[in-house]
SEVEX-229842 format. One line per field, with one value per residue (C-alpha): residue number from 0; chain; x, y, z. Coordinates in Angstrom, 2 decimals. Layout:
BEGIN
nr [NUM,...] $
kette [A,...] $
east [X,...] $
north [Y,...] $
up [Z,...] $
This chain:
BEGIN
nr [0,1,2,3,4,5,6,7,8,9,10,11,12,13,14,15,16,17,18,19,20,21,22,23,24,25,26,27,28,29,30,31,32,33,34,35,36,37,38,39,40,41,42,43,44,45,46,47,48,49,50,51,52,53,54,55,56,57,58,59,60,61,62,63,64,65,66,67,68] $
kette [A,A,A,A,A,A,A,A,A,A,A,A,A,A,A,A,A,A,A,A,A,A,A,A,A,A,A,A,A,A,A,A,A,A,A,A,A,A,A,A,A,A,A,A,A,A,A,A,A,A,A,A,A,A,A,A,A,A,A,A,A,A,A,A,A,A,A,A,A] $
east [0.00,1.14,0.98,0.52,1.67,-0.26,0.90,0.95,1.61,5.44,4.31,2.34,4.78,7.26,5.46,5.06,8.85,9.08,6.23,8.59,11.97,10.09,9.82,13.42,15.29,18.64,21.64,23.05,26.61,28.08,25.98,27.76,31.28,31.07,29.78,32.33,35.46,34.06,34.10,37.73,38.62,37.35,38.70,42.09,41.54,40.26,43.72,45.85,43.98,43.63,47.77,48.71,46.89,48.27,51.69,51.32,49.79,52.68,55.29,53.67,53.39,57.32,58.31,55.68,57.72,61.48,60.42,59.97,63.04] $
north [0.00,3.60,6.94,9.52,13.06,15.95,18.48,22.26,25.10,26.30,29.77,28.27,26.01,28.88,30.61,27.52,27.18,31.17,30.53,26.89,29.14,32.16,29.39,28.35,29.67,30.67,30.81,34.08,34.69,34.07,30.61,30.34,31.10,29.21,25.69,26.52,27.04,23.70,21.32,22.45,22.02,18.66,17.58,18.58,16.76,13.37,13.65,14.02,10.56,8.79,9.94,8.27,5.55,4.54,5.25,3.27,0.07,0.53,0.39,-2.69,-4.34,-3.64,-5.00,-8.32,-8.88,-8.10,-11.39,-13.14,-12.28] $
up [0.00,-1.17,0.49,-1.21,0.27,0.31,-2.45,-1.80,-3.71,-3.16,-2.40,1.13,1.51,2.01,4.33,6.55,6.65,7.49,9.87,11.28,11.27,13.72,16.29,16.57,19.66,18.18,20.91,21.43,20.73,23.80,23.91,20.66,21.75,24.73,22.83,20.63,22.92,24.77,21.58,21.05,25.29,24.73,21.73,22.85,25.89,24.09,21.33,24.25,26.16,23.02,22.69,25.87,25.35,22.42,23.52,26.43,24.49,22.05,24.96,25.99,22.87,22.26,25.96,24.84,21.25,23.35,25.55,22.51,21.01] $
């Protein structure tokens, strides 16, 4: 079984989107700024983990293959 959507005339179906867009609470700069400068803290901060991690396995895998050898 098919649905079939509802067509509309572009001209109402830009004033719905207008109408859609007037309900959107935008942040305000500083909202902005702050989200920003936190994705970048945080980002830094899970490089520098993901870092030590792998140096850490990869000291451990060398010390695992020097028994071996």
């Amino acid at each position: 079984m098919s649905r079939l959507m509802a067509k509309s005339n572009p001209f109402t179906f830009l004033q719905q989107v207008r109408s859609e867009t007037l309900k959107v609470s935008w942040p305000s700069r500083r909202e902005t700024m702050i989200t920003t400068v936190t994705v970048f803290v945080m980002a830094i901060v899970a490089a520098l983990f993901f870092l030590a991690v792998d140096q850490i396995l990869a000291e451990a895998v060398r010390l695992l293959l020097a028994i071996g050898s």
